[in-house]
LODRENSE-485102 format. One line per 8 residues: number of its first residue (from 1); their letters; for each residue x, y, z of N, C-alpha, C. Coordinates in steps of 0.001 Angstrom, whole numbers, plus 500000, padded with zeros to 6 digits. Each point is the difference from the previous one (the first is absolute). Last residue first. Layout:
! LODRENSE-485102
NUM	a	X Y Z X Y Z X Y Z | ...;
! end
This chain:
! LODRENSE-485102
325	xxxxxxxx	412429 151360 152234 499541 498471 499627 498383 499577 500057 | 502253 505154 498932 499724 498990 501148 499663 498589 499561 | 500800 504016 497062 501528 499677 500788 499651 499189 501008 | 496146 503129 498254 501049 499363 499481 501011 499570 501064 | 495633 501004 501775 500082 498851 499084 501237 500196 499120 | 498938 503804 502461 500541 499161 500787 500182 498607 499136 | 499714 504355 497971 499269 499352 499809 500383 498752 500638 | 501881 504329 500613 498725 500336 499636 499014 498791 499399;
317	xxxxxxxx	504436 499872 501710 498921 500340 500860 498675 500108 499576 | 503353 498629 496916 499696 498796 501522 498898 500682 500592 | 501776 503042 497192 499448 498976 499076 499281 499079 501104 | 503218 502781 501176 498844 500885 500131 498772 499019 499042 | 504113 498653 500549 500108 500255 501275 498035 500572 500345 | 503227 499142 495797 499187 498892 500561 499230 500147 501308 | 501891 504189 498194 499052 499399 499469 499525 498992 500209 | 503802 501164 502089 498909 500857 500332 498562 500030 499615;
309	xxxxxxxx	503999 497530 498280 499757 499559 500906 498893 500723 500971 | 501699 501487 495938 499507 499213 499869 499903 499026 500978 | 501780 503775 500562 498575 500292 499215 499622 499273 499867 | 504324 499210 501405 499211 500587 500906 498757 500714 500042 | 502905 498327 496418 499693 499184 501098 499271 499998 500754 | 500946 504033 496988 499324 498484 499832 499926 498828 500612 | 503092 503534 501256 498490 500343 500254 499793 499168 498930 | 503817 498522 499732 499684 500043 501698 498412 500539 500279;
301	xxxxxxxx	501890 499880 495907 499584 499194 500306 499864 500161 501323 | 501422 503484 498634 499271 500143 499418 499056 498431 499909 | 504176 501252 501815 499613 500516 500806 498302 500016 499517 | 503558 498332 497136 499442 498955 501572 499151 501046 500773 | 501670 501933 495976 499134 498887 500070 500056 499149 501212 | 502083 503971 500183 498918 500248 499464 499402 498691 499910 | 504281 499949 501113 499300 500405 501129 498607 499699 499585 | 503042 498643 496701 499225 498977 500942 499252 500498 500980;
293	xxxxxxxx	502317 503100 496570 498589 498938 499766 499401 499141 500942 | 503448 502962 501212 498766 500558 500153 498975 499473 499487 | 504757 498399 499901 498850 499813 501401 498762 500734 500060 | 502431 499998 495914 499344 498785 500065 499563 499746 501819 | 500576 503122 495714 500224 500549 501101 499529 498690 501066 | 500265 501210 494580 500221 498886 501113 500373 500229 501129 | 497453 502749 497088 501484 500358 500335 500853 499061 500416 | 495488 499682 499016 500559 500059 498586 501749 500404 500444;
285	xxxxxxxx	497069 498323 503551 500395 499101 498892 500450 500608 498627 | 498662 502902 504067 500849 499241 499990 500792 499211 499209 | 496286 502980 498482 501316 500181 500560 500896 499348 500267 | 495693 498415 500426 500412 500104 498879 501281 500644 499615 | 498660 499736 504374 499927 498663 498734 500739 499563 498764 | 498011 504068 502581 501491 499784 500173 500362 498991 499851 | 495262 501537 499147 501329 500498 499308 501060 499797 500137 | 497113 497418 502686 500155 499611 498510 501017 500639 498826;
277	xxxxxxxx	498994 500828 504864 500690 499199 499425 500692 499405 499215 | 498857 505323 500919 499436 498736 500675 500873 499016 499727 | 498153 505257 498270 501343 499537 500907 499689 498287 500708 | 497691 502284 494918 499474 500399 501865 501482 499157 500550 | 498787 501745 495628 500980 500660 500587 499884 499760 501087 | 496687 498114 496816 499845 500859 500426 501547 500558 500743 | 500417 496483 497419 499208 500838 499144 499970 500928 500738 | 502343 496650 502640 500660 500620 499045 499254 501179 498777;
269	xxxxxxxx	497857 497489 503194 500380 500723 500923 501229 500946 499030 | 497184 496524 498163 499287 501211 500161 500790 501195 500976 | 501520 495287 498573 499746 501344 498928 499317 501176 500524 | 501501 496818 503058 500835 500254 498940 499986 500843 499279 | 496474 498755 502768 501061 500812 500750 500755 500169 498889 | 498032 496067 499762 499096 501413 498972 501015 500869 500384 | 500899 496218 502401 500654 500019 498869 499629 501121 498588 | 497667 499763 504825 501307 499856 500228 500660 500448 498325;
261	xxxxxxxx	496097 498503 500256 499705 501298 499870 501461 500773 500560 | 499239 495303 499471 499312 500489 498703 500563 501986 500408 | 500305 497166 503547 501259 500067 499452 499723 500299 498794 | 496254 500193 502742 500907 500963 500235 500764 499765 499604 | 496712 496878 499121 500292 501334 499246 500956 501272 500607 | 500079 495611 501840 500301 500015 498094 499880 501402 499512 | 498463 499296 504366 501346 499736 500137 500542 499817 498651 | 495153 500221 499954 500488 501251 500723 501502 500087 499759;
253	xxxxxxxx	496955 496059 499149 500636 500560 498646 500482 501581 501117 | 497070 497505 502267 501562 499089 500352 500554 500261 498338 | 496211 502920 500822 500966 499840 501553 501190 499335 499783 | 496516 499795 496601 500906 501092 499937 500853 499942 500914 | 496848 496739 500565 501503 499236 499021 500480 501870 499803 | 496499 499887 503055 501027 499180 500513 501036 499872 498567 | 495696 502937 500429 501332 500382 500287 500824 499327 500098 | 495740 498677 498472 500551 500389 499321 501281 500557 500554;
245	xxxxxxxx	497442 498858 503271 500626 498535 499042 500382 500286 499145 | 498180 503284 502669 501279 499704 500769 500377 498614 499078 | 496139 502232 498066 501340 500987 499936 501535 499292 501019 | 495093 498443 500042 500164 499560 498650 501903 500785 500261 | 497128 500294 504409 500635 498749 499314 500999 499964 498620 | 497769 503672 502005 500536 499343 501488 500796 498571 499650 | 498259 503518 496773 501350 500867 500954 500455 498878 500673 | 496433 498607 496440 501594 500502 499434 501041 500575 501554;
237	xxxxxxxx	495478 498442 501043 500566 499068 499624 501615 500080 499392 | 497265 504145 501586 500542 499075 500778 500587 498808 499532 | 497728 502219 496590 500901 500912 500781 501107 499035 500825 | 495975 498507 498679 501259 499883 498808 501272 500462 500686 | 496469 498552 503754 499680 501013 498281 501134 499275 499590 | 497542 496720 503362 501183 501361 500246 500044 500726 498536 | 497228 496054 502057 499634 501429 499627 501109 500686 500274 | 499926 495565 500071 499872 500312 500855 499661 501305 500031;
229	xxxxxxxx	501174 497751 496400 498992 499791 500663 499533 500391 501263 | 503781 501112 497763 499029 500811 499531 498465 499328 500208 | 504037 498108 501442 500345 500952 500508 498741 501281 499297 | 500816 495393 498288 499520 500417 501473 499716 500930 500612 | 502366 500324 495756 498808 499149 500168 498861 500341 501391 | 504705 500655 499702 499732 501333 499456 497841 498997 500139 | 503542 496829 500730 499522 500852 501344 499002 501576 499942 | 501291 496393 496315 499039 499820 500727 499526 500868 501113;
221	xxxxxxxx	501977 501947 495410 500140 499053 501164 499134 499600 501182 | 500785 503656 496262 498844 498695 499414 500179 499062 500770 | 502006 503854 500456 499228 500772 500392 499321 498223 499212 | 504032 499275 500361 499892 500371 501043 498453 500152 500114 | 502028 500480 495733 500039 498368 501168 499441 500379 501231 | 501606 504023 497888 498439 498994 499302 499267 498563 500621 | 504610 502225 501334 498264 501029 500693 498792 499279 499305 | 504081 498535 497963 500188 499433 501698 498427 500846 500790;
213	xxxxxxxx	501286 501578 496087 500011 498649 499251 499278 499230 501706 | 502139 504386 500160 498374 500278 499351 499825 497945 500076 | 504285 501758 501582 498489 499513 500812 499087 500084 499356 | 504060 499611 497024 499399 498858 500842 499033 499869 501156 | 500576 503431 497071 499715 499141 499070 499895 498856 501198 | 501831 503655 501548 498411 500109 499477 499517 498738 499512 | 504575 500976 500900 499283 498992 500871 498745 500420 499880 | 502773 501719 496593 499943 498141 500016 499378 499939 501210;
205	xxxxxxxx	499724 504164 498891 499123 499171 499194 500409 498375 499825 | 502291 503742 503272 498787 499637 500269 499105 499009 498854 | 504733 501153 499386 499597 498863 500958 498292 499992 500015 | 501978 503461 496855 499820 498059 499559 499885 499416 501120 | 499385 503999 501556 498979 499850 499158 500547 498779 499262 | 502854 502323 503435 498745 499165 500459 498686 499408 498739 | 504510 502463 499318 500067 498892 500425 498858 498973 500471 | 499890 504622 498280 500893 499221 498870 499973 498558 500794;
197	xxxxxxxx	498374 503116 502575 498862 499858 499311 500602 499118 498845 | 502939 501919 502991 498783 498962 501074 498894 499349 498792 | 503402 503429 498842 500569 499434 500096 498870 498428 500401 | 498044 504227 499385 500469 499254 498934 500519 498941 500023 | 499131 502180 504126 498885 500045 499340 500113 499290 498581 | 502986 502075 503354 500116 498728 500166 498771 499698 499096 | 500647 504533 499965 501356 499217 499706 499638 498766 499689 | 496725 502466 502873 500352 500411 498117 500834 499215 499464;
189	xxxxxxxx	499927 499897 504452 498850 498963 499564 499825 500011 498309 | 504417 501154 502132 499218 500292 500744 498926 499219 498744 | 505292 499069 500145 498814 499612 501263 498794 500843 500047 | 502501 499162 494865 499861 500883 501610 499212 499765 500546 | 501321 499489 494755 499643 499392 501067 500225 500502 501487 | 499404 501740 494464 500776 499802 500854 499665 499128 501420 | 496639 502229 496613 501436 498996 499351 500631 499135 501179 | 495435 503180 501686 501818 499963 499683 500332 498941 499297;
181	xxxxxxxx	494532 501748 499801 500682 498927 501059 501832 499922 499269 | 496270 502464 497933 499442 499875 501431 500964 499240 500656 | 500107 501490 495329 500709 500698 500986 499331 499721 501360 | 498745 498957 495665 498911 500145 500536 500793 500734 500877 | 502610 497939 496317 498781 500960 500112 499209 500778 500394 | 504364 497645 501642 499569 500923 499137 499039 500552 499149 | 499565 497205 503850 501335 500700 500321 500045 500853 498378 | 496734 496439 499834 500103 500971 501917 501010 500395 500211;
173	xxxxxxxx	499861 497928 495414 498935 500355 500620 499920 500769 501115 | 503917 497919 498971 499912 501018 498653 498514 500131 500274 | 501616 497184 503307 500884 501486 499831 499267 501226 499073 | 498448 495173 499679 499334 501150 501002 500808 501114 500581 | 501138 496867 496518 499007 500552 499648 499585 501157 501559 | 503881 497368 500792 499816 501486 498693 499231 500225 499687 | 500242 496355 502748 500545 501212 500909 499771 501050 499249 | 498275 496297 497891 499326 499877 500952 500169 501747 500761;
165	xxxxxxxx	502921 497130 497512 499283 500947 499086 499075 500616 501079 | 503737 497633 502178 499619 501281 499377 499996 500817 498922 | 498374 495441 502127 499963 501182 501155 500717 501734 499266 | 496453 495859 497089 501734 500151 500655 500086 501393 500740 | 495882 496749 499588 500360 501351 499363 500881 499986 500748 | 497157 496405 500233 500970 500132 498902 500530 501189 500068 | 496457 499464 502824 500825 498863 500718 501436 500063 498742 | 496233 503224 499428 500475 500566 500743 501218 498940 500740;
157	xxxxxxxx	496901 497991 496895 500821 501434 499310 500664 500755 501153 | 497706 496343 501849 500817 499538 498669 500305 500852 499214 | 496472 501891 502993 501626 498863 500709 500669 499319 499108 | 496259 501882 498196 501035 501315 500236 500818 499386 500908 | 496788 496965 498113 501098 500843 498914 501040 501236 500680 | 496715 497500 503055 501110 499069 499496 500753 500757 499018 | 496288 502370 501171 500853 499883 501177 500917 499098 499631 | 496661 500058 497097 500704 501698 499798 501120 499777 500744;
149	xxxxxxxx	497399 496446 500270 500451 500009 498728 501133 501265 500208 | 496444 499772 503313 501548 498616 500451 500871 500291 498875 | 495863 502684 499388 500764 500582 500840 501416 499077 499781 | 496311 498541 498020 500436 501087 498638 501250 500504 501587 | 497741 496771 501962 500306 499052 498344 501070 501340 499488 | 497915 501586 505024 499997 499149 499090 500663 499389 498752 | 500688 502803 504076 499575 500748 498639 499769 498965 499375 | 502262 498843 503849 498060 500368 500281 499771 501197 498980;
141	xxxxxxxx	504192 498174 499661 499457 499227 500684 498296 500026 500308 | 503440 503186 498720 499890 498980 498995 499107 498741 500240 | 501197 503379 503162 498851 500650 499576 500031 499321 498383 | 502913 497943 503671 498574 500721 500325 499462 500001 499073 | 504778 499896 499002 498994 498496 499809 498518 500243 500490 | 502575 503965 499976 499523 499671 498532 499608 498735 500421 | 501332 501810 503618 499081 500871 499390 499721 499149 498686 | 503717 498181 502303 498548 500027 500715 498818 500612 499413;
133	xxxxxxxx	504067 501089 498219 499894 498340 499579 498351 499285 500544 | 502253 504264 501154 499798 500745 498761 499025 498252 499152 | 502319 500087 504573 498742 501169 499917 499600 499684 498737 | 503908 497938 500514 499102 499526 500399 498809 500449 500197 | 503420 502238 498039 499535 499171 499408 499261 499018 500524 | 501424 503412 502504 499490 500461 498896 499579 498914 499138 | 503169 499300 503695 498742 500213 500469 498636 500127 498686 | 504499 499177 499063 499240 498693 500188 498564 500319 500615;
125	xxxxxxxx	502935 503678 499189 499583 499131 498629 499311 499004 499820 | 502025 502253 504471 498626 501047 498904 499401 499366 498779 | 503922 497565 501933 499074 499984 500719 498626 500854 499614 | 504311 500334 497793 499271 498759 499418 498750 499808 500931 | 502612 503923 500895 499108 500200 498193 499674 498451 499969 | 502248 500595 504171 498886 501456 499838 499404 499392 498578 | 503813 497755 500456 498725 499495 500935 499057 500793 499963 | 503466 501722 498119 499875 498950 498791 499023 499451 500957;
117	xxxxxxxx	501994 503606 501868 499227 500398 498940 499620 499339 499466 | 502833 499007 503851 498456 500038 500279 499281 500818 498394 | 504381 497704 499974 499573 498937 500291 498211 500814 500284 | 504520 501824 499130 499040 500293 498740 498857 498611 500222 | 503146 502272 503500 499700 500928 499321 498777 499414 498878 | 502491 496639 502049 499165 500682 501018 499067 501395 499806 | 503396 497813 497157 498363 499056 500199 499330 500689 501174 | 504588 501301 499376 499173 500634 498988 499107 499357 499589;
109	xxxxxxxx	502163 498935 503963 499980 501272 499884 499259 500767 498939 | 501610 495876 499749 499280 499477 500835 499423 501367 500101 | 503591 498869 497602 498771 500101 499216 498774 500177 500871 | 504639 502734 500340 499377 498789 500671 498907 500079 499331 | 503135 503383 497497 498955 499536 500972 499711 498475 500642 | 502090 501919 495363 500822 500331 501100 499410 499913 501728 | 497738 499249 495101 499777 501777 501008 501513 499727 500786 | 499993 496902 496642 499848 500860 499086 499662 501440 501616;
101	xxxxxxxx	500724 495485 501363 501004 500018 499144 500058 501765 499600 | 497750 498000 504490 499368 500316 498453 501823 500369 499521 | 499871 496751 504181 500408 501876 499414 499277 499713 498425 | 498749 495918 504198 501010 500752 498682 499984 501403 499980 | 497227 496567 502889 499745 500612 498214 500445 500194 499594 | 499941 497654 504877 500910 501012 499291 499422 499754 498583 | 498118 497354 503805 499537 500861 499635 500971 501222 499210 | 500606 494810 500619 500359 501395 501460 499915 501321 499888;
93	xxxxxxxx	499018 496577 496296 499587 499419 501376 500284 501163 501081 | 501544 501445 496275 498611 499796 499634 499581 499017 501208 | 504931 499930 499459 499283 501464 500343 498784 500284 500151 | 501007 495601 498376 500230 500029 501416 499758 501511 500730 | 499324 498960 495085 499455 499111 501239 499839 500266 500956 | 503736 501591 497230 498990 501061 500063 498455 499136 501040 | 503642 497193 499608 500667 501469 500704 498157 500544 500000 | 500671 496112 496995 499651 499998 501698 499962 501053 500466;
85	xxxxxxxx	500797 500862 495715 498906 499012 500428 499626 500480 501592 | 504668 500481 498014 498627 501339 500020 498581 499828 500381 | 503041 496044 499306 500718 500804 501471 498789 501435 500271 | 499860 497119 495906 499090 499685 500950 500401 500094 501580 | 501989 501703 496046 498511 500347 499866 499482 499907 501415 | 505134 501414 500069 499485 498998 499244 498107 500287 500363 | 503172 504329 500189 499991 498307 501074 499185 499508 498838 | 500405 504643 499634 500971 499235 499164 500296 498309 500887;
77	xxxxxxxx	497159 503423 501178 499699 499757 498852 500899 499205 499363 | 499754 502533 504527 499828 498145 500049 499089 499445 498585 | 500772 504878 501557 499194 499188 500167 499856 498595 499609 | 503901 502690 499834 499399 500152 500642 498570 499546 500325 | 502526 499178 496603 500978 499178 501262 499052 500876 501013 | 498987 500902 495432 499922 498988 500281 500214 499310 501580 | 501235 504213 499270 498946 500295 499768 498971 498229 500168 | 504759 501293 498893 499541 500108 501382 498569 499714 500121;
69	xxxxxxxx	501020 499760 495812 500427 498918 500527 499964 500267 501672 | 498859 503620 497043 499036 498849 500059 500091 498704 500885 | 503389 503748 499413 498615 500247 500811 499244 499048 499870 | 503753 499495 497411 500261 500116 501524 498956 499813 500705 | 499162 500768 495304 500310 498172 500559 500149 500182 501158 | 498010 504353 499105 500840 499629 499483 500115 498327 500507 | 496181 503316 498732 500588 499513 500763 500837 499055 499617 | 496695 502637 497898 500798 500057 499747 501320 499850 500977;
61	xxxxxxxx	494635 500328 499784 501302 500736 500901 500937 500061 499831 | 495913 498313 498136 500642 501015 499306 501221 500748 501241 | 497696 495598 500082 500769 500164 499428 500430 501201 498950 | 498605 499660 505192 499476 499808 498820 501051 499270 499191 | 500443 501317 504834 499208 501159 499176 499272 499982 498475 | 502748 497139 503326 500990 500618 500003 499098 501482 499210 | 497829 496026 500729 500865 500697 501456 500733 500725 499864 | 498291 497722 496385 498910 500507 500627 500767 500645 501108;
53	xxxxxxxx	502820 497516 497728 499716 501181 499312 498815 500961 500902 | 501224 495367 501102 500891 501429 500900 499913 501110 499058 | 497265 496535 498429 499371 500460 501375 501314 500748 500302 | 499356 498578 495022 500997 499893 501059 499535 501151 501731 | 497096 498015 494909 500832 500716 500257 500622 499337 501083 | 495446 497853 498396 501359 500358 499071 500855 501215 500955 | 496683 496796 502194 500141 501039 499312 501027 500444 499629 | 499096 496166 502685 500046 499857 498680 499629 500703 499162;
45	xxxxxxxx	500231 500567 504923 501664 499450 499397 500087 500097 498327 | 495681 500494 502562 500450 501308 499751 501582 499960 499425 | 497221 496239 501324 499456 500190 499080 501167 501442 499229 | 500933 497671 504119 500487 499153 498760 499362 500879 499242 | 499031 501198 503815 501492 500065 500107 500354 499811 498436 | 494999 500058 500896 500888 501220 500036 501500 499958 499955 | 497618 495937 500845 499621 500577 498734 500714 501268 500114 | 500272 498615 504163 500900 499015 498811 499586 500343 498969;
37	xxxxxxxx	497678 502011 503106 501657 500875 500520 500747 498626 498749 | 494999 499586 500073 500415 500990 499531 501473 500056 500029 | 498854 496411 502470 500079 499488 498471 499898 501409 498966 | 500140 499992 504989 501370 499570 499203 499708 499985 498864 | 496008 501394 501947 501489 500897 499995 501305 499972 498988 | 496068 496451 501210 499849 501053 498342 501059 501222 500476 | 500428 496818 503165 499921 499167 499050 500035 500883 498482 | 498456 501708 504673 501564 500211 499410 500277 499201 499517;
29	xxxxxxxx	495728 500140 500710 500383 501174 499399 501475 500429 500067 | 498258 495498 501457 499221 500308 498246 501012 501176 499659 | 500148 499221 504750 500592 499332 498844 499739 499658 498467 | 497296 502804 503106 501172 500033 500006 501328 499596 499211 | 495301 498088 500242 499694 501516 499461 501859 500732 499841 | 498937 496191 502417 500389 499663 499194 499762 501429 498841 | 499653 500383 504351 501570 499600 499622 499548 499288 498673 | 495906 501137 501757 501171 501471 500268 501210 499715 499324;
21	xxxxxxxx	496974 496713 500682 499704 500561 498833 500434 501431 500177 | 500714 497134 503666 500397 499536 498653 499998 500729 499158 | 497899 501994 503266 501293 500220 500304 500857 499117 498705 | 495079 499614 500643 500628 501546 499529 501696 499894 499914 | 497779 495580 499719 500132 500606 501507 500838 501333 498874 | 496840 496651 497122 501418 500098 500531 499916 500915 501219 | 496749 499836 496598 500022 498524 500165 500925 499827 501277 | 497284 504851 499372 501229 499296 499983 499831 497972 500684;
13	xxxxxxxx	496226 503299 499797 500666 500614 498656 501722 499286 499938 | 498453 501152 505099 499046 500068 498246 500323 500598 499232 | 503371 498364 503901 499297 501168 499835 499003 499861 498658 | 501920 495940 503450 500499 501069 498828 498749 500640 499893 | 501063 497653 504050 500649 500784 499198 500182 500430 498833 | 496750 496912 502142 500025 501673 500299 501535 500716 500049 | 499535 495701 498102 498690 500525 499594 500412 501594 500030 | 501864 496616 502626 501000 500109 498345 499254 501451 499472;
5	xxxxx	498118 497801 503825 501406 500999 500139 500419 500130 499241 | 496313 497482 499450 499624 501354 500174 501054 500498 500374 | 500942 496121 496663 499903 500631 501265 499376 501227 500338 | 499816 497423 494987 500680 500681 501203 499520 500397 501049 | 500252 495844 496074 499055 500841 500749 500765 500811 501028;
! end
């Protein structure tokens, strides 16, 4: 049994004193760091070719043993594994990224450049698909038998559809047929419009699926119940009650779906020509450009962490009963 001094420190919605559940939020998220910066060391080793090739421009550079072998000695390629190990570790603890192999650049310099186009397009995406998720569990919901039906088939066709068939059909629709909206990708609303729409539509029909499911419950629950004894409409029952219980499991699926929409980035940022993470990702790894793989991917768990701690965050609040004894 706890203390009213125990008590009135923690904040609702927490078993634990905010501040615990700060550090352990913490230590979680440099737990999944290391364990990216170790998958990445090892994974990218066991690509076929020779990383001082990458540094030196490829293997169409036609660089000589000399050059390579410096080349080795300069970045501490030619040391044993688990000397490279630690080292790079330790740079990655004291915030150094490295020199992109392939630009000649601090990686840090060129995340800074491609870190706000890839937040711009997953944030618009998550916004969108939560709009787009809200709308359909609603009006599946109070369309009755023939409505829920319709509303489940198009979240399960829209939850399967790969990002880019998805990107091309609607190129080849709203960009060359119809000519209303650019191929190409660009900060203005035209631009961002395809790109936003490739990504947000398989998310929105998986969390449709789960508030519609969660809105149903809800609207057959006791409090929804009550709550219409007391004479309150439909209306009200869905704004003041039925909708904040359907919001809780999308909420704590939020921090999932931004690394969903993180790893879309891939294709879509590469289909449309847009400048970001993902395209340089991809890049990176076919060139083995290997500080720019790790920049990119840690920097890419880091915002998942921090989504997904934003999400528990917003989860708690919104329903003081989780996380309390």
């Amino acid at each position: 049994m706890s203390t009213p001094a125990a008590a009135s420190t923690r904040a609702p919605g927490f078993s634990e004193s905010p501040v615990r559940w700060l550090l352990g939020k913490i230590g979680g998220g440099i737990f999944v760091l290391w364990a990216v910066a170790t998958a990445i060391f090892f994974g990218i080793r066991m690509i076929p070719g020779d990383p001082a090739e990458a540094i030196m421009g490829g293997p169409g550079s036609q660089a000589s043993a000399e050059a390579l072998a410096g080349a080795r000695s300069q970045y501490g390629l030619d040391q044993p594994l688990y000397v490279q190990y630690f080292g790079q570790l330790w740079r990655l603890a004291t915030g150094d990224l490295g020199t992109s192999y392939s630009l000649k650049t601090p990686v840090s310099e060129v995340l800074g450049e491609l870190i706000p186009p890839t937040l711009i397009l997953a944030i618009l995406a998550l916004l969108v698909a939560w709009a787009m998720a809200l709308v359909v569990a609603v009006l599946s919901t109070r369309s009755g038998a023939l409505g829920s039906a319709l509303g489940s088939g198009l979240e399960i066709v829209s939850a399967a559809v790969p990002h880019f068939w998805l990107a091309s059909v609607l190129i080849l629709v709203f960009s060359t047929m119809l000519g209303w909206l650019p191929p190409v990708s660009t900060n203005t609303a035209a631009g961002l419009a395809l790109p936003v729409i490739t990504l947000a539509l398989p998310l929105a029909g998986f969390l449709g699926q789960v508030m519609r499911d969660t809105l149903m419950e809800a609207q057959r629950s006791a409090f929804a119940l009550s709550a219409r004894a007391r004479g309150e409409s439909e209306i009200g029952v869905l704004l003041r009650h039925s909708l904040r219980h359907a919001a809780l499991p999308a909420i704590a699926l939020s921090g999932w779906a931004f690394g969903s929409l993180l790893s879309g980035a891939v294709v879509v940022e590469s289909i449309f020509a847009r400048p970001g993470l993902g395209r340089s990702l991809l890049s990176a790894v076919t060139s083995r450009d290997i500080p720019m793989v790790t920049g990119v991917a840690l920097i890419s768990a880091a915002a998942y962490v921090v989504i997904m701690a934003l999400s528990d965050l917003a989860e708690r609040l919104a329903d003081p009963r989780i996380g309390t004894s």
